[in-house]
C-alpha positions as MATLAB code, in Angstrom:
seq = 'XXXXXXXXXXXXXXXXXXXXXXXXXXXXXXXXXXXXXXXXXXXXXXXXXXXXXXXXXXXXXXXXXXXXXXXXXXXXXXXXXXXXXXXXXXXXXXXXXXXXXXXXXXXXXXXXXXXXXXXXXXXXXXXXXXXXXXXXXXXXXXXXXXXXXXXXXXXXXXXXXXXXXXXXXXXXXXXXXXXXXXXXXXXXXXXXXXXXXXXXXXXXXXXXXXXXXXXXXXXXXXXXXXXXXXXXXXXXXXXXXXXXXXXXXXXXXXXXXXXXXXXXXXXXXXXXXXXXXXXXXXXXXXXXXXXXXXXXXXXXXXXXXXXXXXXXXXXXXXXXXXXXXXXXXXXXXXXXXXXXXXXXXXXXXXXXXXXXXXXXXXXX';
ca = [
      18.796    9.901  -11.987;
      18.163    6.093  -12.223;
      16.526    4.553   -9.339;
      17.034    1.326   -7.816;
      13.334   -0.089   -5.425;
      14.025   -2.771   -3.437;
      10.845   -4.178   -2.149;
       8.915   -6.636   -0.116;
       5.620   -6.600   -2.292;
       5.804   -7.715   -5.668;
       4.838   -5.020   -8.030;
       1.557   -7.904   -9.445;
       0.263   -7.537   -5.823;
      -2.294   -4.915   -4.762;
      -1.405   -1.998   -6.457;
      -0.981    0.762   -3.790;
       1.513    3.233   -2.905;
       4.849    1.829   -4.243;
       3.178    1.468   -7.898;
       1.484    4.583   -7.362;
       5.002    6.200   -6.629;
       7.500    4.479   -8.378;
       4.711    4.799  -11.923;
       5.102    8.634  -11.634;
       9.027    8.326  -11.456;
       9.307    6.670  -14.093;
       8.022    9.898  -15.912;
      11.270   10.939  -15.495;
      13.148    8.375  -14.266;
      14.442    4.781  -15.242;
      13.288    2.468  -12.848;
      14.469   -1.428  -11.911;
      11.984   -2.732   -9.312;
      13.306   -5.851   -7.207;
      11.192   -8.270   -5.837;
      12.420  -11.219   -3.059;
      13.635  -13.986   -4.560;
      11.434  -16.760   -5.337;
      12.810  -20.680   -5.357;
      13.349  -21.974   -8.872;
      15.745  -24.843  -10.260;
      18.671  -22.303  -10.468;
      20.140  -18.991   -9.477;
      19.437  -16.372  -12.199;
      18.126  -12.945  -12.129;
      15.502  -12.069  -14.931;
      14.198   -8.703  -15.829;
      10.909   -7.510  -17.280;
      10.254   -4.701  -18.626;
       6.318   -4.016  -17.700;
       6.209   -0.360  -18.816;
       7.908    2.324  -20.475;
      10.780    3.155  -18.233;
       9.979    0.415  -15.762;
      11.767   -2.591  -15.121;
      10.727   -5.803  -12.729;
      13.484   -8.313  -11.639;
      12.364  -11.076   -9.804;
      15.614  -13.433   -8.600;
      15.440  -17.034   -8.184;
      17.755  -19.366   -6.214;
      17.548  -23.014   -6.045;
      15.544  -24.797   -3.735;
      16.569  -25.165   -0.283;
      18.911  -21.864   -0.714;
      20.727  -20.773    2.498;
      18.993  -17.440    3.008;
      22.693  -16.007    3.676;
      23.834  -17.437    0.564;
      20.725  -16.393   -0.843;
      21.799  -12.893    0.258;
      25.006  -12.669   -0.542;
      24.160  -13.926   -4.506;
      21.718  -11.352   -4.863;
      24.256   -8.368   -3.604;
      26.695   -9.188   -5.828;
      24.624  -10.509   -8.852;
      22.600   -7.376   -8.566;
      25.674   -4.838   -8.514;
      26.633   -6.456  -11.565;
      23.109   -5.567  -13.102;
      23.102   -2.431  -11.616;
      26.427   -1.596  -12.494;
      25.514   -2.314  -16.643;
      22.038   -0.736  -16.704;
      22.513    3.049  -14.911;
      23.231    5.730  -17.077;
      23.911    8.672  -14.001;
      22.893    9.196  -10.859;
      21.204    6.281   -8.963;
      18.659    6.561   -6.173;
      18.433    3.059   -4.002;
      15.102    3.113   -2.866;
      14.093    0.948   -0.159;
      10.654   -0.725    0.898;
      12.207   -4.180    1.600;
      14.036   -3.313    4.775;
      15.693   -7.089    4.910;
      17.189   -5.986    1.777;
      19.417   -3.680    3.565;
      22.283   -5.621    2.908;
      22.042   -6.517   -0.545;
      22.074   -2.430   -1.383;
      25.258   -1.757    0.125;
      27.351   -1.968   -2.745;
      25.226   -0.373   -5.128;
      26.924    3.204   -4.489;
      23.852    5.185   -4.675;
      24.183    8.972   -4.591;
      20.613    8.816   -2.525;
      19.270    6.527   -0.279;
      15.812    6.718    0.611;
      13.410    4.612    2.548;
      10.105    4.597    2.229;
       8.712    3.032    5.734;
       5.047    2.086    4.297;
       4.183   -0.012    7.796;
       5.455   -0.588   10.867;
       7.006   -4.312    9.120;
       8.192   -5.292   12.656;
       4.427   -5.355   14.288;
       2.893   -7.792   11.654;
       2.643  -10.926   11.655;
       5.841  -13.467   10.841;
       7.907  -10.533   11.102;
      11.377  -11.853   11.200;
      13.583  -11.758   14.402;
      16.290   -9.722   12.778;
      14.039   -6.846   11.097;
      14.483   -4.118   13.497;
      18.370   -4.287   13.526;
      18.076   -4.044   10.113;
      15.466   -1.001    9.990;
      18.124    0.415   12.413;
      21.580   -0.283    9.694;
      18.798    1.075    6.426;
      18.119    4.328    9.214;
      21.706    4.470    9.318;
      22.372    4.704    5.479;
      19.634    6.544    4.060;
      19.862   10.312    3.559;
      15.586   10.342    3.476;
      12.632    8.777    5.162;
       9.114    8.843    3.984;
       6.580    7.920    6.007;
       3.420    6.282    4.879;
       1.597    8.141    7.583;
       1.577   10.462   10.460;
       1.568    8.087   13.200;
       4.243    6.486   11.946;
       6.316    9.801   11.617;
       5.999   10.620   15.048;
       7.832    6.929   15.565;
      10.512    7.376   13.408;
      11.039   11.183   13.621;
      13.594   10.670   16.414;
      15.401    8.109   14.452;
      16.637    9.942   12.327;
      17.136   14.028   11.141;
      15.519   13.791    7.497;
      11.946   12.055    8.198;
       9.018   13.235    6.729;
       5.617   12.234    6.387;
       3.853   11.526    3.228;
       0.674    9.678    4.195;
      -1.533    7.677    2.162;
      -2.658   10.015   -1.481;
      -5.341    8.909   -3.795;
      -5.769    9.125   -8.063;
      -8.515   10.961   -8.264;
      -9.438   10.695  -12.168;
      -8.930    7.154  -12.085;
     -11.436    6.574   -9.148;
     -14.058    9.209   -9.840;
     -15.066    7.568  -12.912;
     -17.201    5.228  -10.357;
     -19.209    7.939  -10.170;
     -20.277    7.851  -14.081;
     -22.277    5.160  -15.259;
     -20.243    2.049  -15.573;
     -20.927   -1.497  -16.886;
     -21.963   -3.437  -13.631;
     -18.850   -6.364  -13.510;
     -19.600   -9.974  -14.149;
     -18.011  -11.039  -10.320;
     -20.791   -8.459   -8.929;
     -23.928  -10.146  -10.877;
     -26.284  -11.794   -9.063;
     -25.223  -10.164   -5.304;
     -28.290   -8.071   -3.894;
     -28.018   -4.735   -2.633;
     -27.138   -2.506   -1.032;
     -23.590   -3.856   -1.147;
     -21.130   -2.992    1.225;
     -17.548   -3.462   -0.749;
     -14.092   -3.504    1.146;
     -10.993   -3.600   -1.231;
      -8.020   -4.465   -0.298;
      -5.575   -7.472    1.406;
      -7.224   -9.483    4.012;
      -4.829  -10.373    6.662;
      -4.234  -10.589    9.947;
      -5.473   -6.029    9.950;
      -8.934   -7.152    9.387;
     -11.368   -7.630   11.797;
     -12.851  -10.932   10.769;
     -15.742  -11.340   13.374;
     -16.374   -7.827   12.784;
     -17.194   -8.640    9.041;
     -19.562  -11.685   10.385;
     -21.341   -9.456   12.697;
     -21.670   -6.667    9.641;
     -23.605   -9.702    7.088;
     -25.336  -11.705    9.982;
     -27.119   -8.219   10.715;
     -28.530   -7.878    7.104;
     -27.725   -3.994    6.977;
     -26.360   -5.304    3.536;
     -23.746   -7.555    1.648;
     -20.484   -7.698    2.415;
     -17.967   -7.923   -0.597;
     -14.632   -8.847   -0.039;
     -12.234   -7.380   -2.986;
      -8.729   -8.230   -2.795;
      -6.436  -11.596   -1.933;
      -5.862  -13.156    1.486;
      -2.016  -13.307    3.274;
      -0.969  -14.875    6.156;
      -3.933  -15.664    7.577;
      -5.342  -19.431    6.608;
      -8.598  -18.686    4.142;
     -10.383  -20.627    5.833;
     -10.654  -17.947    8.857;
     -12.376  -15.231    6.175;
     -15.925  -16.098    7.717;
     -18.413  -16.928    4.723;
     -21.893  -17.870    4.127;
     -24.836  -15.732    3.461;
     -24.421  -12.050    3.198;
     -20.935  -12.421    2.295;
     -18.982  -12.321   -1.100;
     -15.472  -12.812   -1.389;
     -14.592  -11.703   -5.353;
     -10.670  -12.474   -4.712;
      -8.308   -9.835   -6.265;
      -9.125   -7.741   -8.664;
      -6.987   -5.405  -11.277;
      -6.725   -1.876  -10.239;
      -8.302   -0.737  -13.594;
     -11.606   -3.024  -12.403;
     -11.607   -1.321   -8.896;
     -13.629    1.761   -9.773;
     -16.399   -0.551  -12.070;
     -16.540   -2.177   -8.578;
     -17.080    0.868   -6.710;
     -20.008    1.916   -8.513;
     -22.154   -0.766   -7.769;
     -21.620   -0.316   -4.334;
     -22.860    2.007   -1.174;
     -20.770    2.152    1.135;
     -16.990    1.541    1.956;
     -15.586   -0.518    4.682;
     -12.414   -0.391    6.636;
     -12.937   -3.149    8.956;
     -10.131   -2.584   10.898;
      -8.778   -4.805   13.781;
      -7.023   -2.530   17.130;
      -4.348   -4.427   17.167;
      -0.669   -4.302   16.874;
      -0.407   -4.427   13.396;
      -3.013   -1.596   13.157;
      -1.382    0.493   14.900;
       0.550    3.073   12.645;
      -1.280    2.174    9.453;
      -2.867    4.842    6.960;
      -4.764    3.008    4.966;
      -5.146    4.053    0.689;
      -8.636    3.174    1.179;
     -10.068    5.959    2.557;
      -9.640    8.337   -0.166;
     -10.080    5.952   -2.960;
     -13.459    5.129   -1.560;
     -14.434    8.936   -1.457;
     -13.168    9.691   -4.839;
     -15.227    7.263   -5.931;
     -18.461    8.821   -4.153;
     -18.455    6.144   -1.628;
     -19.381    7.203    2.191;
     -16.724    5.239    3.886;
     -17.287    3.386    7.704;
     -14.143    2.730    9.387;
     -13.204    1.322   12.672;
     -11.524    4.272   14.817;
      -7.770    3.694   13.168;
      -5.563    6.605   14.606;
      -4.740    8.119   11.092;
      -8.281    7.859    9.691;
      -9.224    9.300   12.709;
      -7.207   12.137   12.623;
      -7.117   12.834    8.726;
     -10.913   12.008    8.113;
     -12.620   13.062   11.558;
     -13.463   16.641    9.719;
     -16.159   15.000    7.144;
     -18.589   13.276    9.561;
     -21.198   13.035    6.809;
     -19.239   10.956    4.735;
     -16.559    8.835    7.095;
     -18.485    7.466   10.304;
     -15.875    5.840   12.918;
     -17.548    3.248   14.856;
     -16.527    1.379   17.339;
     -17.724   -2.152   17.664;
     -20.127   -4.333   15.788;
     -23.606   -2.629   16.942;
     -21.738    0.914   16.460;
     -20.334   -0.115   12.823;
     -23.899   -1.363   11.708;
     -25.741    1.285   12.837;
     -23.218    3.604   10.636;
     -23.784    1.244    7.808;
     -27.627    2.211    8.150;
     -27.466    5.511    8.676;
     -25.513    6.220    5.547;
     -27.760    3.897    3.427;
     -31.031    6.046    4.079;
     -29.083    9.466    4.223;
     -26.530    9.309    0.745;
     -24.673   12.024    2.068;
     -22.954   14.631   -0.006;
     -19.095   14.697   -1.100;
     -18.978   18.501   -1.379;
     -16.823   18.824    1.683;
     -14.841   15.644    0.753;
     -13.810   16.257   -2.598;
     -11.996   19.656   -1.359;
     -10.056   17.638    0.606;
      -9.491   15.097   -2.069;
      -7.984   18.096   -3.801;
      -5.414   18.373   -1.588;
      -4.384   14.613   -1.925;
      -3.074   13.666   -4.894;
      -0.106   11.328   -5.439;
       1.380   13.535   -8.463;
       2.092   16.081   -5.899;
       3.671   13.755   -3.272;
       5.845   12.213   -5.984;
       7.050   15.447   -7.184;
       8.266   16.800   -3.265;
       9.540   13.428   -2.893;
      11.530   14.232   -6.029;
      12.540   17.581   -5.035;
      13.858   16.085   -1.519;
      15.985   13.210   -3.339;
      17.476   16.008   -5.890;
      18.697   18.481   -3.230;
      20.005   15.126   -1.102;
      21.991   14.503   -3.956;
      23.540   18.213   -4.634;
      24.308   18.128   -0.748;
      26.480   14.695   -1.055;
      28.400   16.100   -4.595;
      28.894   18.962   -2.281;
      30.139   17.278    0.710;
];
């Protein structure tokens, strides 16, 4: 089965759960990963191939594009493609749920979405995206969840949802705890250092950060690139390090120069059904983790109170901080839960979902 991601992140971005899935699928599978269009001098659509069995086309349309006629190009340029570079089956596999449109005529034998985030909650969500969520809920024959929360807000939406939440690569990120070269961008930064990886955006708590370095429980690194929100607002000065992004092959190097992991969280809208990768990647590293009391960290991680401390509020998220510094708790209990969390295992039911889907439409 060939298999057909349409997405909203490109795959260069952060690499989290659709490179995570999509890499292990291409174990089997051939994979062409489509990115929004960017604005060039012309319409084309160019294709990369960035690993063995994996594909990357990013379209471009002229500047000043029509987003309809943007649309409209792209469906019928891209059944074309499609059309000349299966071999089988195909899978359309959606992350990009504006994209609905543009896989209608791609006669999939499987439709899947993967619903990641609640899209329609963040910020300069278009008008539009929650008719279209509600046309891709009436296509697809699966939906994966990136979390529980967000299960129990689609489950009604549809009669195949199921939730996969957030899964972690353990080899990769327990090497952090084996001596590693300290990285050049960490140099020179005190500790203990406090490290949170990942996008900073309108999620993260950014006076909650300030609060964190003005109290001197430590130094704050920032790992990771900043969206939608104007730089400017990341708060800076002493006590705080902003690194930018970083590859995904640095992160655990990173890690194990640090002591403790942050998920500065905001309660807000955005926040609200989001199961954040961090949280295992931090403890497969061997990093105690302090997060802000996020509903699906809450009610995966409450269990290991010696190494995930929810705090609410600035005095209640420095005091954690503290307490975990002097105390270097042990992972025992964490890494047998990390053993239940890998992504190899989520791929392969994901796989074993999609298959059957397929039999029962040959059938039908």
């Amino acid at each position: 089965m060939d298999l057909v991601a349409l997405s909203h992140l490109r795959w260069d971005f952060v690499y989290q759960r659709p490179q995570h899935l999509l890499s292990r699928a291409a174990r089997r599978h051939r994979v062409l990963f489509v990115e929004e269009p960017v604005e060039a001098e012309a319409f084309d659509l160019p294709s990369r191939e960035v690993l063995p069995n994996r594909s990357v086309v990013t379209p471009t349309v002229p500047h000043g594009t029509d987003p309809a006629a943007s649309a409209l190009w792209l469906a019928e340029e891209l059944s074309k493609l499609v059309g000349g570079w299966r071999r089988g089956e195909l899978a359309v596999w959606h992350y990009a749920v504006m994209a609905e449109p543009i896989s209608r005529g791609l006669d999939a034998s499987v439709v899947v979405y993967d619903c990641m985030d609640e899209l329609s909650l963040f910020r300069g969500a278009p008008p539009d995206l929650v008719e279209r969520e509600r046309a891709l809920l009436g296509r697809a024959d699966l939906v994966f969840t990136g979390g529980h929360s967000l299960w129990e807000a689609k489950r009604d939406l549809h009669p195949g949802v199921h939730a996969f939440p957030s899964r972690v690569d353990v080899p990769h990120f327990s090497r952090a705890r084996r001596e590693q070269e300290e990285p050049a961008a960490l140099r020179g930064i005190p500790h203990p250092r406090l490290v949170y990886a990942g996008v900073i955006d309108e999620r993260i708590d950014l006076p909650l950060l300030a609060s964190v370095a003005a109290s001197g429980v430590g130094e704050v690194v920032l790992v990771g690139p900043t969206a939608k929100i104007d730089p400017d607002e990341v708060p800076s000065g002493p006590g705080l390090h902003r690194l930018g992004m970083q590859p995904y092959e640095a992160l655990p190097a990173l890690f194990s120069h640090a002591s403790v992991g942050l998920m500065p969280f905001a309660l807000n809208e955005s926040t609200r059904f989001i199961s954040p990768t961090k949280t295992p990647e931090y403890l497969a590293a061997g990093l105690p983790v302090v997060s802000t009391p996020i509903r699906d960290v809450v009610r995966d991680y409450a269990a290991l109170p010696d190494t995930v401390r929810i705090a609410d509020g600035p005095r209640a998220f420095v005091e954690a901080c503290e307490d975990l510094l002097r105390r270097r708790p042990s992972m025992a209990a964490a890494d047998r839960l990390l053993a239940t969390m890998s992504w190899d295992v989520t791929w392969e039911a994901m796989e074993r979902l999609m298959e059957r889907s397929a039999r029962g439409r040959d059938a039908a």
